[in-house]
C-alpha positions as CSV (number, residue, x, y, z in Angstrom):
1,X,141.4,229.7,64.2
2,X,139.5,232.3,61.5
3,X,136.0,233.7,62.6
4,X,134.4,231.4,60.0
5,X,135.1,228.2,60.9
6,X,134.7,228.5,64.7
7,X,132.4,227.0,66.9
8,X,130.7,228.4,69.9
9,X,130.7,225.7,72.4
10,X,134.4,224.6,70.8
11,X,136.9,224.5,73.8
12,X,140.2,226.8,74.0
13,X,143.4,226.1,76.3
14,X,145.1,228.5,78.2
15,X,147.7,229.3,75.7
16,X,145.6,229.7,72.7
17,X,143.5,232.2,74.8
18,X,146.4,234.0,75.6
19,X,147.3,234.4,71.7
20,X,143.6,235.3,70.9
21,X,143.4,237.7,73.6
22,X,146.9,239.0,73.7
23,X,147.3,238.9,77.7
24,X,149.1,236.4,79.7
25,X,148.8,233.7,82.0
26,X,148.9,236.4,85.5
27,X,146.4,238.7,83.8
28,X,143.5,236.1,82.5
29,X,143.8,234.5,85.9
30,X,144.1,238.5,87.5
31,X,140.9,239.5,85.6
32,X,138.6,236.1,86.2
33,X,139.1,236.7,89.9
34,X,138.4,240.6,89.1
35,X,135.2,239.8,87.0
36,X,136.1,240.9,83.7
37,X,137.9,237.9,82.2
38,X,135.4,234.9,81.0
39,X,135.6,231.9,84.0
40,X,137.2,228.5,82.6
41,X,135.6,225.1,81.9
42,X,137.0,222.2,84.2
43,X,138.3,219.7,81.7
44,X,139.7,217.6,84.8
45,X,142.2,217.2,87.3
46,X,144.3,219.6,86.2
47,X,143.1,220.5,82.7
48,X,141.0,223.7,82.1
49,X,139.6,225.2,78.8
50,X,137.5,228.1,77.5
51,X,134.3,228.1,75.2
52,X,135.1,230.2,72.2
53,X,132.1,231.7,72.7
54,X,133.1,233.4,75.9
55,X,136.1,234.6,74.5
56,X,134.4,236.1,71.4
57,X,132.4,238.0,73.7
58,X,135.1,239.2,75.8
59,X,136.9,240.4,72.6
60,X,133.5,242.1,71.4
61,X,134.5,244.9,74.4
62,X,137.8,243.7,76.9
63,X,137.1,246.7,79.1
64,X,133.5,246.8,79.3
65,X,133.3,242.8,79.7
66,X,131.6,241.9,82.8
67,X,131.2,238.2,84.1
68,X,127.7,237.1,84.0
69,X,128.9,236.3,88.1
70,X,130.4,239.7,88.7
71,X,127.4,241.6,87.4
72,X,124.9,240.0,89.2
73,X,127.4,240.3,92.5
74,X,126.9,244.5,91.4
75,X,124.0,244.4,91.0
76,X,123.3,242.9,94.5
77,X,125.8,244.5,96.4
78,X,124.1,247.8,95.0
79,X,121.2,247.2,96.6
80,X,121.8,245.8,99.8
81,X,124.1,248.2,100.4
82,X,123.6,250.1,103.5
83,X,123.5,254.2,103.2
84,X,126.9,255.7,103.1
85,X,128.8,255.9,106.5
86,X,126.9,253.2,108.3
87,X,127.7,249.8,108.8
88,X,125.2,246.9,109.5
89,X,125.6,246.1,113.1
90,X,127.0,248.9,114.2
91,X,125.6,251.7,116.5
92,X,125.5,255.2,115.7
């Protein structure tokens, strides 16, 4: 598919998003659990797809793309994180 005839909400399989992307099948699955890999549309059973538009953006910056999932997940962990050292529930 060419840049000008694409369309946003259009749906990807696996193997065309490994071709666009250049990574395989361990590695997209590797960086969705990681965060930094667009998450898959359930197409059913046992049929997933990704929106070209989540794969454009991944492409826009691979290793600066952050799930919408995983960065709120930082964000949260950053600030309900306890001071360094300690552990909630735990005496000193």
């Amino acid at each position: 598919m060419t840049e000008s005839n694409r369309m946003p909400m259009a749906i990807l399989r696996r193997k065309q998003v490994e071709r666009e992307v250049g990574l395989s099948r361990s590695s997209i699955y590797q960086r969705i659990k990681d965060g930094t890999f667009p998450a898959p549309v359930k197409l059913g059973l046992r049929a997933v797809g990704w929106r070209v538009a989540d794969i454009d953006r991944f492409l826009e910056d691979p290793t600066g793309y952050r799930s919408a999932q995983s960065a709120l997940q930082n964000e949260i962990d950053t600030v309900a994180s306890p001071e360094h050292g300690s552990k909630p529930g735990r005496g000193a």
